[in-house]
Backbone as a printed PyTorch tensor [residue, N CA C, xyz], in Angstrom:
tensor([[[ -98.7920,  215.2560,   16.6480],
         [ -98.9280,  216.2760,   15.6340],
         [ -98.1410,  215.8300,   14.3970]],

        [[ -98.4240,  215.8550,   13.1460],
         [ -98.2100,  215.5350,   11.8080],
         [ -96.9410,  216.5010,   11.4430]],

        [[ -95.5140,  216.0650,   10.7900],
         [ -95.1220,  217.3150,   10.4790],
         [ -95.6000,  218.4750,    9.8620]],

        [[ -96.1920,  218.2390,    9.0900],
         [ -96.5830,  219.6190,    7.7180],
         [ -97.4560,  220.5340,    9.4570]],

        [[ -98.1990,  219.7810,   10.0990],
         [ -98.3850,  221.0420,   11.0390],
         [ -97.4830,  221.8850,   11.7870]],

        [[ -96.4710,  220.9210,   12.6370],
         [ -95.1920,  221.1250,   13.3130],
         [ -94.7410,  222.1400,   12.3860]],

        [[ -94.1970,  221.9880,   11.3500],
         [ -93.5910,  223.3090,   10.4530],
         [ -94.3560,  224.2550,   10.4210]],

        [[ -95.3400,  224.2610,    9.9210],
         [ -96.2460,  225.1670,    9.4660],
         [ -96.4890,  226.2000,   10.9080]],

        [[ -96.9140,  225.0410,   12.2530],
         [ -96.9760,  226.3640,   13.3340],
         [ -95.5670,  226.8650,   13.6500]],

        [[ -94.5250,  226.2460,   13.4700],
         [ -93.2970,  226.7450,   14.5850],
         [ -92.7260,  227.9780,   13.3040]],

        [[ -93.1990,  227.8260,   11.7840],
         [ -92.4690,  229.5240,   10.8250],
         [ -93.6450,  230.1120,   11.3350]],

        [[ -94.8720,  230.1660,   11.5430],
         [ -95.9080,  231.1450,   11.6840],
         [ -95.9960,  231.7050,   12.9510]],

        [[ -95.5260,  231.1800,   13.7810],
         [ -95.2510,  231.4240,   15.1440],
         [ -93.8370,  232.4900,   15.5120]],

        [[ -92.9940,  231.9400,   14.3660],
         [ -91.5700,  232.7830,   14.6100],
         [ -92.3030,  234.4890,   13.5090]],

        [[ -93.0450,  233.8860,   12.8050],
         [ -93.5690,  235.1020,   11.8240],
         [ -92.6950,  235.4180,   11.1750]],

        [[ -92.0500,  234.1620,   10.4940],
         [ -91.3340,  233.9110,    9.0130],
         [ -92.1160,  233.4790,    7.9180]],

        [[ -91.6090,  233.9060,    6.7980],
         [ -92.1420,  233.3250,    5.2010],
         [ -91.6690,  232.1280,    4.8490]],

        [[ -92.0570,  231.6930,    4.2560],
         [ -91.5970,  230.0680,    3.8030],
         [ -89.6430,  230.5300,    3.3580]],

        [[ -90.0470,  231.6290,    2.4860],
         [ -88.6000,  231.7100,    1.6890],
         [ -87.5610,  232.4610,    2.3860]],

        [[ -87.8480,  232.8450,    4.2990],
         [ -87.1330,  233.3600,    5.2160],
         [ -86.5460,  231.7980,    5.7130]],

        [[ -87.2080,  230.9550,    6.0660],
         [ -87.1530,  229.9150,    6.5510],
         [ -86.6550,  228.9020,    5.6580]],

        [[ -86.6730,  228.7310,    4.9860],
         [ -86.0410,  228.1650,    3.5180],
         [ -84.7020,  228.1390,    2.9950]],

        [[ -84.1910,  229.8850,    3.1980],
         [ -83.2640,  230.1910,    3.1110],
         [ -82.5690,  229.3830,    4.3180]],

        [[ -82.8940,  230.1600,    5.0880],
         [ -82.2250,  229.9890,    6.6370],
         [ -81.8780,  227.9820,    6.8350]],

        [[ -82.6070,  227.6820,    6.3570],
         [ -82.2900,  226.0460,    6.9760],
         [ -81.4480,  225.0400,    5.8490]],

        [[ -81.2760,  225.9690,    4.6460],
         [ -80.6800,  225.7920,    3.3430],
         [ -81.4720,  224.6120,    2.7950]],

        [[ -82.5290,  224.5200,    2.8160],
         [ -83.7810,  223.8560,    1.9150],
         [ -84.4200,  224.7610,    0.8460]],

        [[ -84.9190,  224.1710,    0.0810],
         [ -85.7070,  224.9810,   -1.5180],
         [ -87.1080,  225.7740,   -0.7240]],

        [[ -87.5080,  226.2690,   -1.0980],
         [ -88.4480,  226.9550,   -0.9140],
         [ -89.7400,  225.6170,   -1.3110]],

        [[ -90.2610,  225.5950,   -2.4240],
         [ -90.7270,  224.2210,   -2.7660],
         [ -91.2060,  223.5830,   -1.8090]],

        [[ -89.3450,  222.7320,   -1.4830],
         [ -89.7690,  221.3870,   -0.4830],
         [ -90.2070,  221.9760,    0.4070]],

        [[ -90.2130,  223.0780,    1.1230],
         [ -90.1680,  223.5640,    2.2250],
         [ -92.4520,  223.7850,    2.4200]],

        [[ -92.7370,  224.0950,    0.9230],
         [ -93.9840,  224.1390,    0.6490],
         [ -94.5710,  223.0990,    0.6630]],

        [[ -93.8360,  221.8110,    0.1810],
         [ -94.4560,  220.5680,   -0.0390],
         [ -94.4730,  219.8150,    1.3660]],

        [[ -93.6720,  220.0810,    2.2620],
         [ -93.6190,  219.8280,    3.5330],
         [ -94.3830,  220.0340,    4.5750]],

        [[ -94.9360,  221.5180,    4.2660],
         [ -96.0420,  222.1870,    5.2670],
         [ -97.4570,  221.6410,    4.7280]],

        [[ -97.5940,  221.7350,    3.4470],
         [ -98.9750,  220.9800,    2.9930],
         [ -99.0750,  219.1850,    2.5270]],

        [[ -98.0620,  218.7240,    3.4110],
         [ -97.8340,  216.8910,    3.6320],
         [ -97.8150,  216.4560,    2.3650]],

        [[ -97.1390,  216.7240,    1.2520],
         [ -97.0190,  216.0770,    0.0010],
         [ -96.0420,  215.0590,    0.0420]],

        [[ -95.0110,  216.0340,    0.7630],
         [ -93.8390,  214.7540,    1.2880],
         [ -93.3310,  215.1410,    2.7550]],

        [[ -92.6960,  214.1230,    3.2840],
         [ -92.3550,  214.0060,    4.2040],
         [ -90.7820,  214.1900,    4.5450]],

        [[ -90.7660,  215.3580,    5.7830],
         [ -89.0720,  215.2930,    5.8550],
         [ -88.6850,  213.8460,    6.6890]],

        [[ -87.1190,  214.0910,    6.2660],
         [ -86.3340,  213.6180,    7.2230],
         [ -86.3200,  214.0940,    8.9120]],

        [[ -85.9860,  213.1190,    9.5130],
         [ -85.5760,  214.4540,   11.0370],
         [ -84.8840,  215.0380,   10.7340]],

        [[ -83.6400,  214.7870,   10.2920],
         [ -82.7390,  215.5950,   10.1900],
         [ -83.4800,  217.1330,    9.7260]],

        [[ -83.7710,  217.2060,    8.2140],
         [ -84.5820,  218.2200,    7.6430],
         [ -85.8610,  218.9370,    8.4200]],

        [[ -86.7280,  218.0910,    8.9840],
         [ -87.5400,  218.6040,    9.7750],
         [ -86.5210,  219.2320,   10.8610]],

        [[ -85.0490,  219.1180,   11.9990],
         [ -84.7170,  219.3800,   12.7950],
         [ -84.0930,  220.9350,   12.4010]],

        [[ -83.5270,  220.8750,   10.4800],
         [ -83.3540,  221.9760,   10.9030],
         [ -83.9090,  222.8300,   10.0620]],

        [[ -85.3950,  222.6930,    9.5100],
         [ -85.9440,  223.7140,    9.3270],
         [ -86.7700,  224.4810,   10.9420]],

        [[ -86.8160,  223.2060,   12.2110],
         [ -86.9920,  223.9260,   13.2610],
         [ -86.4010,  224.9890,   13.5710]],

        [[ -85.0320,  224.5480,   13.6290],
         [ -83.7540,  225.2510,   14.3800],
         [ -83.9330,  226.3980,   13.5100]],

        [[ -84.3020,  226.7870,   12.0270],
         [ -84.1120,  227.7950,   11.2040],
         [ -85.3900,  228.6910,   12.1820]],

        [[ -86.6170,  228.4710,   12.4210],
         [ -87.2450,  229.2100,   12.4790],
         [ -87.4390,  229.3580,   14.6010]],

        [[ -86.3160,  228.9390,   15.0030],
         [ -85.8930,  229.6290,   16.5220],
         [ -86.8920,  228.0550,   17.2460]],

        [[ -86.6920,  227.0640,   16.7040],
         [ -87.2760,  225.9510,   17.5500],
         [ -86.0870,  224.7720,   17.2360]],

        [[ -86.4400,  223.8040,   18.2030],
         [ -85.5450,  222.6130,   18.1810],
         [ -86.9100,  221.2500,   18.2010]],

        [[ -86.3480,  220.1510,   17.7130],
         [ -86.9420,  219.2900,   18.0190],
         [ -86.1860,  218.2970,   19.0140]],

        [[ -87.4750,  218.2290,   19.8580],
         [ -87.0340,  217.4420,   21.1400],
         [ -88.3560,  216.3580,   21.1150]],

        [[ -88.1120,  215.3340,   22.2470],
         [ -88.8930,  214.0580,   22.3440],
         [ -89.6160,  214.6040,   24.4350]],

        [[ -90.3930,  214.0940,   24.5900],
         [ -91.4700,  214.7420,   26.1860],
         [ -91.6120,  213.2750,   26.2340]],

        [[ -92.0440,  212.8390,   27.6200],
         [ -92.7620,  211.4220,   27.4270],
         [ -94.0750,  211.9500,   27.4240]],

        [[ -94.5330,  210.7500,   27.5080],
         [ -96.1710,  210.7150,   27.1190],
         [ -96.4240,  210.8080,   28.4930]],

        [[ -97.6650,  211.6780,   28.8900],
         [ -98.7230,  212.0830,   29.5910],
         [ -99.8700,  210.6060,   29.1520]],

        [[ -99.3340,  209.8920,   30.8650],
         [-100.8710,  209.2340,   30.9590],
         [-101.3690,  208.8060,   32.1040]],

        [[-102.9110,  208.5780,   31.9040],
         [-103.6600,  209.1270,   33.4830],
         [-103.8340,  207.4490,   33.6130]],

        [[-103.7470,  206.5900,   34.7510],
         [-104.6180,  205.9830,   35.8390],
         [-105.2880,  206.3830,   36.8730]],

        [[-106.6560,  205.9990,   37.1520],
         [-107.5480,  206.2530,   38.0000],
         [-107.1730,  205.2060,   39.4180]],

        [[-107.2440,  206.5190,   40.2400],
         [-106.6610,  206.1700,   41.9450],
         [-107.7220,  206.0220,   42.5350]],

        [[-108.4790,  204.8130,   42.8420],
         [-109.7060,  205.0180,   43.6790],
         [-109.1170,  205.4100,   45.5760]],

        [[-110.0920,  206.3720,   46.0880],
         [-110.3850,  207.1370,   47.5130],
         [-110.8190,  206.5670,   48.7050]],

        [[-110.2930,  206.4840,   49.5270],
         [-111.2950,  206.0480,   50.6220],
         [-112.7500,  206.5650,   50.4240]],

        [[-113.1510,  207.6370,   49.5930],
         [-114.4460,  208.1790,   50.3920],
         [-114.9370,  207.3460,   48.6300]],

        [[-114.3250,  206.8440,   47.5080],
         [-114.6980,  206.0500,   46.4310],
         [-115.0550,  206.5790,   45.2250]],

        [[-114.4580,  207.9950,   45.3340],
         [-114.3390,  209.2250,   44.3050],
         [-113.2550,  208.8450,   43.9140]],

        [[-112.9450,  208.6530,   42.5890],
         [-111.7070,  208.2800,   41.7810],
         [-111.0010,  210.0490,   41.4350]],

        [[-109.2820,  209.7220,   41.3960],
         [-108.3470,  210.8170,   41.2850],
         [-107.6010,  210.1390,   39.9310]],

        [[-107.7340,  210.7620,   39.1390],
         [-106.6210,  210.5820,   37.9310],
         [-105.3840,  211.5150,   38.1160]],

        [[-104.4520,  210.3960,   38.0760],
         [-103.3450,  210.8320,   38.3530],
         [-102.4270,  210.4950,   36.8730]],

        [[-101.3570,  211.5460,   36.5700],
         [-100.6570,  211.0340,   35.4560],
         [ -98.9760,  210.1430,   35.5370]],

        [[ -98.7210,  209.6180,   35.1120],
         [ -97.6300,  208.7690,   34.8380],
         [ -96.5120,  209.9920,   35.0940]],

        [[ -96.0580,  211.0550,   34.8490],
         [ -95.2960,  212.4410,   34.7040],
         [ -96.0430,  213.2730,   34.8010]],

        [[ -95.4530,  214.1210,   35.2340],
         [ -96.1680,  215.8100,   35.8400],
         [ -95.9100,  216.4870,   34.2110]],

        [[ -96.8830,  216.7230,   34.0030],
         [ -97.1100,  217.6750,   33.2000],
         [ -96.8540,  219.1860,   32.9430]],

        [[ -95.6570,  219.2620,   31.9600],
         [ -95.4640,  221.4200,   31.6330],
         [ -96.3580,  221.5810,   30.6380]],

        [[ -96.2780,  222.7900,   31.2240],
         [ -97.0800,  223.8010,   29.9840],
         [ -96.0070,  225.0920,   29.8250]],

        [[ -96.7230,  225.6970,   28.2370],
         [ -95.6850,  226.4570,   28.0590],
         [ -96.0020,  227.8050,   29.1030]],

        [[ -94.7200,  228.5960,   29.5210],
         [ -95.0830,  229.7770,   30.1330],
         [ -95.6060,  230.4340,   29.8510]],

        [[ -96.4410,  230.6930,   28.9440],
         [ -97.3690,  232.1920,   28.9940],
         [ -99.0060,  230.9370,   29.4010]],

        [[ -99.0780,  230.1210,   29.2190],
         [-100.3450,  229.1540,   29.5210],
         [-100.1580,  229.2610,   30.8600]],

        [[ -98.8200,  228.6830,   31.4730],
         [ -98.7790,  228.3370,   33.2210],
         [ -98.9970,  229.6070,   34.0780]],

        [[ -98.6630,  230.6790,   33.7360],
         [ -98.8700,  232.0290,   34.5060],
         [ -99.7640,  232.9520,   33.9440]],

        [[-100.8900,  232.2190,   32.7250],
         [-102.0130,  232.8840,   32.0900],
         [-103.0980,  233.5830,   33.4800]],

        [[-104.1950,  233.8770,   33.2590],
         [-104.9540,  234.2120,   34.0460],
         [-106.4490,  233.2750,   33.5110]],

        [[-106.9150,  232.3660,   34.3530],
         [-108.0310,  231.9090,   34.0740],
         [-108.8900,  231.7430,   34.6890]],

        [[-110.2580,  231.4900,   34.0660],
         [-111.2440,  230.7400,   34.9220],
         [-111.7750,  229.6310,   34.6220]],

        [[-111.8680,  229.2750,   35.5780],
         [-112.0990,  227.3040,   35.2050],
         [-113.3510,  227.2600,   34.6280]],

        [[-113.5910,  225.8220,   34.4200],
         [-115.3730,  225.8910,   33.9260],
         [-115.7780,  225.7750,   35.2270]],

        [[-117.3100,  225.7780,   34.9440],
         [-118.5900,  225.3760,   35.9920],
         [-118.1460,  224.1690,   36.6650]],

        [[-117.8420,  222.9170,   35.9070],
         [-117.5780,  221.7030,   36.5360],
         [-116.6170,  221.4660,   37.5140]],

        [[-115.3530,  222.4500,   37.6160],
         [-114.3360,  222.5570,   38.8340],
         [-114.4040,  223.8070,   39.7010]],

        [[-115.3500,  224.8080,   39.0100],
         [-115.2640,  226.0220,   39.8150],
         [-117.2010,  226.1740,   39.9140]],

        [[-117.6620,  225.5550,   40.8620],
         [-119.0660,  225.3130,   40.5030],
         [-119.6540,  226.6140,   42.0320]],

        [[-118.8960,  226.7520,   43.0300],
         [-119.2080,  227.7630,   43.6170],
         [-118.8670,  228.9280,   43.6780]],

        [[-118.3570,  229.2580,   42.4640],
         [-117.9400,  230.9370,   42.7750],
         [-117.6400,  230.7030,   41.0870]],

        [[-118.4820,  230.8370,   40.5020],
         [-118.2810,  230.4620,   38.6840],
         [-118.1180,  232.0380,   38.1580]],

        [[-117.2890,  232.1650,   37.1910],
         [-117.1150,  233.0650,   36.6980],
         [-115.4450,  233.9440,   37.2590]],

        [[-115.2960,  233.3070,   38.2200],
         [-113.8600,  234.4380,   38.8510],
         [-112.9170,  233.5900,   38.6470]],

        [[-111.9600,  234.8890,   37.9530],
         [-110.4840,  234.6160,   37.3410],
         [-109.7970,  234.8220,   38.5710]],

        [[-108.6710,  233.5640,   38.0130],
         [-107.4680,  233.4390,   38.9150],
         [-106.1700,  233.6380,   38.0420]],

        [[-105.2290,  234.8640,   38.9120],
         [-104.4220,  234.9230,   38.1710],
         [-103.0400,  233.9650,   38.5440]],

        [[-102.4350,  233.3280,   37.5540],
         [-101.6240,  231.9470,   38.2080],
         [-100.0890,  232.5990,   38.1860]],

        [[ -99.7840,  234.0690,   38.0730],
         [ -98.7870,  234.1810,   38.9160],
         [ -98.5960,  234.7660,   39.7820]],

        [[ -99.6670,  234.4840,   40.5960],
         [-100.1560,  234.7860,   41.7500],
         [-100.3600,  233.4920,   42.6820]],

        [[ -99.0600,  233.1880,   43.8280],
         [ -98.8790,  232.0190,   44.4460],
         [-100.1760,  231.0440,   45.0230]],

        [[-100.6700,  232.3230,   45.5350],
         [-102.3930,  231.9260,   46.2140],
         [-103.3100,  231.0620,   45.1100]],

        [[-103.5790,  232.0770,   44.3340],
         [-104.6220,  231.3840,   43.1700],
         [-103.9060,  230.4060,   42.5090]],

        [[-102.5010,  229.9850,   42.1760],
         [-102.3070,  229.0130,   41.6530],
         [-102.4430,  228.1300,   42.3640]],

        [[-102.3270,  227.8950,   43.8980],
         [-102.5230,  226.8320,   44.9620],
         [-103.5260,  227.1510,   44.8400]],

        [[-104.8080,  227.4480,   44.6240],
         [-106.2040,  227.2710,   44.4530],
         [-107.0330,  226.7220,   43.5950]],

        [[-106.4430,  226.7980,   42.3340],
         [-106.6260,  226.2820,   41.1000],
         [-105.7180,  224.9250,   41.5060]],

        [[-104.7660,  224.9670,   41.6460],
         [-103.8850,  223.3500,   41.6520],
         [-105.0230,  222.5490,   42.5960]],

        [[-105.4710,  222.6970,   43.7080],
         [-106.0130,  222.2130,   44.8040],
         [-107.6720,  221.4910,   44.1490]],

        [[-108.2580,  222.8130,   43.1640],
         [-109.3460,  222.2590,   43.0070],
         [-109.1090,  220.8460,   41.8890]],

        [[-108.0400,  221.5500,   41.0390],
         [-107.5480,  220.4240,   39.7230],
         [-107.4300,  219.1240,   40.4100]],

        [[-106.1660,  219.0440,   41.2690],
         [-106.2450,  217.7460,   41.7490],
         [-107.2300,  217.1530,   42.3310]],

        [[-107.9160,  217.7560,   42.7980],
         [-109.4070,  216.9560,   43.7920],
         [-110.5370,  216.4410,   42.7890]],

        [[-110.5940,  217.4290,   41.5730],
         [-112.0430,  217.1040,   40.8510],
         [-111.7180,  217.2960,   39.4730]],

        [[-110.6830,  217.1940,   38.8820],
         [-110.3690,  217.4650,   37.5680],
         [-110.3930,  216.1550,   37.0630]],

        [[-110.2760,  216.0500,   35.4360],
         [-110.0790,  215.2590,   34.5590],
         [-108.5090,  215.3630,   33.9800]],

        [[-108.3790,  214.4220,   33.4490],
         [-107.0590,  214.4910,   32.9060],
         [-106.8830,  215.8460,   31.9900]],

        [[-107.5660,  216.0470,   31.3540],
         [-107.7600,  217.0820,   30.3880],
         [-108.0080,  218.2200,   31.2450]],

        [[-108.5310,  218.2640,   32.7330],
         [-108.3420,  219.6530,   32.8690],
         [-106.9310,  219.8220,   33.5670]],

        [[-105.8940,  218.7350,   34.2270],
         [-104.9520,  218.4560,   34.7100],
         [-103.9840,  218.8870,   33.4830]],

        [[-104.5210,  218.7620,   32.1690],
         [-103.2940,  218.8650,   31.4450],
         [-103.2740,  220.2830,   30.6770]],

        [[-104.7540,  220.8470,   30.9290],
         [-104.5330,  222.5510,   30.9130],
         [-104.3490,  223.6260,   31.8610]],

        [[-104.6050,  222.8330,   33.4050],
         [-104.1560,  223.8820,   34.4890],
         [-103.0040,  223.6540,   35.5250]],

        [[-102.2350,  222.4640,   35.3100],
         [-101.3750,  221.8240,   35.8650],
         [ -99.7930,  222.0640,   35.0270]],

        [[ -99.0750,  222.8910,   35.7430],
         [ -97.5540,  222.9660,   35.1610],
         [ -97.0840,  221.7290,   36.2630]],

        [[ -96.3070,  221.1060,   35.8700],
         [ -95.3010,  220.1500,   36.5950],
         [ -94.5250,  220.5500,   37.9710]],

        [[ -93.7320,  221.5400,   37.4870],
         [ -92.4590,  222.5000,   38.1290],
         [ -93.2170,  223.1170,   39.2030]],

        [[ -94.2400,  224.0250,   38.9120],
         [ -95.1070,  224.4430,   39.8070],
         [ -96.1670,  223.8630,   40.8750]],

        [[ -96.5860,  222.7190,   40.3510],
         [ -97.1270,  221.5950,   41.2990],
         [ -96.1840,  221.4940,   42.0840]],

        [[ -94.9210,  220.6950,   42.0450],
         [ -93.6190,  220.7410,   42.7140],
         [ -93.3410,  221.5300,   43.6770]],

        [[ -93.4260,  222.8110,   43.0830],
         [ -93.1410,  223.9340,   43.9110],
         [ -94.0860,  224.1500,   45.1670]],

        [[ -95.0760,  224.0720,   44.9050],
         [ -96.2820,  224.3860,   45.7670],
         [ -96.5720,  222.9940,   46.7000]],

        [[ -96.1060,  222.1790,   45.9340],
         [ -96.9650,  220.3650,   46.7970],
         [ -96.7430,  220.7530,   48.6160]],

        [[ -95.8520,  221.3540,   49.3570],
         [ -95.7950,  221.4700,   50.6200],
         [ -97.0530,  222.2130,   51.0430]],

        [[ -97.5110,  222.9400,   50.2180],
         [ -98.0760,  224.0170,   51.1010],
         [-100.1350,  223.8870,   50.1160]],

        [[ -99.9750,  222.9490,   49.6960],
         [-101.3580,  223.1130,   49.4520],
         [-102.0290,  221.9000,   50.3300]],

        [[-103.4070,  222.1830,   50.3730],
         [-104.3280,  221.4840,   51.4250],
         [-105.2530,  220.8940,   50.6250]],

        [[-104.7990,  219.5560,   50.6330],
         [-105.5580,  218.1090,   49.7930],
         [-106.3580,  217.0460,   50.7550]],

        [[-106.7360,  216.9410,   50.7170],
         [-107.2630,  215.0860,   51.1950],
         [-106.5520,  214.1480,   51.2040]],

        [[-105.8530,  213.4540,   52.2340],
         [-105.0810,  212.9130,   52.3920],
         [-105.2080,  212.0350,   50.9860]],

        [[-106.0060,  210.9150,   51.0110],
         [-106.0650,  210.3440,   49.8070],
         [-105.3940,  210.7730,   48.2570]],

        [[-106.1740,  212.1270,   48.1230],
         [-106.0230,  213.1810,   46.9980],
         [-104.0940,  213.2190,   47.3480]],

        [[-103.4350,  213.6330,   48.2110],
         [-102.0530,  213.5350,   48.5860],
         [-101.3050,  211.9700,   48.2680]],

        [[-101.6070,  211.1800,   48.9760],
         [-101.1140,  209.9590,   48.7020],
         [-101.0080,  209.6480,   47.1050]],

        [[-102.2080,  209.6830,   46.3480],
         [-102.3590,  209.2420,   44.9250],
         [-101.2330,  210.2290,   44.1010]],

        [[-101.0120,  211.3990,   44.4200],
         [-100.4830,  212.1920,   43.8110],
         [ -98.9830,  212.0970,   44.3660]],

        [[ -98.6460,  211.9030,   45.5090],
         [ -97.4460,  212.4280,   46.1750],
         [ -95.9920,  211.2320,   45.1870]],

        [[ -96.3990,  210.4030,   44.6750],
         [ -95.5030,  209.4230,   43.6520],
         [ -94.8510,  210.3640,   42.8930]],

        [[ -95.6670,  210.6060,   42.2030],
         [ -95.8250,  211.4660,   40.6870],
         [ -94.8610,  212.9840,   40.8670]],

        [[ -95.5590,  213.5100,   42.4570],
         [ -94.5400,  214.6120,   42.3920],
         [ -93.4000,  214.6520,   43.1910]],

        [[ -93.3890,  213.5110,   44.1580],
         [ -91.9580,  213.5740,   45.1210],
         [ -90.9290,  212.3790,   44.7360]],

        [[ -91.4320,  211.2100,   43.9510],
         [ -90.7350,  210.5610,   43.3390],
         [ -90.9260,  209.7170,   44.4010]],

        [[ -91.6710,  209.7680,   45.9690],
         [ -91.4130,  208.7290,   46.8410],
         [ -92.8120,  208.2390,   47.2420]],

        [[ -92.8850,  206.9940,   47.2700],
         [ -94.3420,  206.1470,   47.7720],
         [ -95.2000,  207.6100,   48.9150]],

        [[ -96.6670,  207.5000,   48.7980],
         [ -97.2660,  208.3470,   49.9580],
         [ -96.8830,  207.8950,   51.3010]],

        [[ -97.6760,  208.4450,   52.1050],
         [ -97.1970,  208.2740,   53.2770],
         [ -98.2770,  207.3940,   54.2460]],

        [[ -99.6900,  206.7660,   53.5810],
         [-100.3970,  206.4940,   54.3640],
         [-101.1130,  205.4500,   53.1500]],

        [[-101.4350,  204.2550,   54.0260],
         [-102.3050,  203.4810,   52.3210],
         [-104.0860,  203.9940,   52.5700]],

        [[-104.5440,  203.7480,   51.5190],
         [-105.8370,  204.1550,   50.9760],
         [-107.0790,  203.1300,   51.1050]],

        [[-107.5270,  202.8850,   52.1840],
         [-108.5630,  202.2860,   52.2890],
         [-109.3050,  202.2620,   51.3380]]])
């Protein structure tokens, strides 16, 4: 993400004015304008604390990235390099998947703070998802939480069990 967006969502998000946020981070109003519409570019420093002004920090995540785990049965599992968060109101949202992961019972919401349906949704994600749907229905912490008690394919387990237990699987993959 570009700064002038980074600023622009994290005052509109706090539902500050440029010249609330301006004030607050002791920057001009101006730069603070010329910043959100990329004329110029902050510093970190400046970008860090017009964050901090408007109730955010800037921090560094690693990068989210998928290799493909081929299966004994020769159905590939994308698995990511790091478990993936999402923010809390996304991870305990209520959803329904598309057609392509929820193809027999299409249309029914699962609510994900609800232990069951999130091990239901996690279960189908890991078996038949894409990275992209891994990286909108998959919290990290909560995979974690749940990895004992959901029912995978061994394979589907092995490829994944790195990523969330930190230790080699338990069986190799024909």
């Amino acid at each position: 993400m570009d700064p002038a967006t980074l600023l622009t969502q994290a005052r509109q998000a706090a539902g500050l004015t440029q010249a609330a946020v301006a004030a607050a981070a002791g920057t001009a109003r101006p730069n603070l304008s010329a910043y959100e519409h990329g004329r110029i570019s902050p510093t970190l420093a400046v970008a860090s604390r017009i964050l901090n002004a408007a109730g955010y920090e800037l921090s560094i995540a690693p990068k989210v990235e998928f290799r493909e785990v081929a299966t004994y049965r020769g159905l590939p599992v994308e698995v990511p390099n790091v478990l993936p968060r999402l923010p809390v109101e996304k991870a305990l949202a209520t959803v329904v998947l598309p057609l392509s992961l929820n193809w027999s019972d299409t249309g029914r919401s699962f609510n994900m703070r609800n232990r069951r349906d999130r091990a239901w949704v996690y279960e189908i994600v890991l078996r038949e998802g894409t990275p992209n749907d891994v990286l909108t229905y998959i919290d990290g912490a909560l995979l974690a939480d749940l990895w004992d008690e959901l029912v995978l394919p061994i394979a589907v387990r092995d490829a994944w069990n790195p990523v969330v237990t930190g230790e080699p699987g338990d069986r190799e993959v024909a």
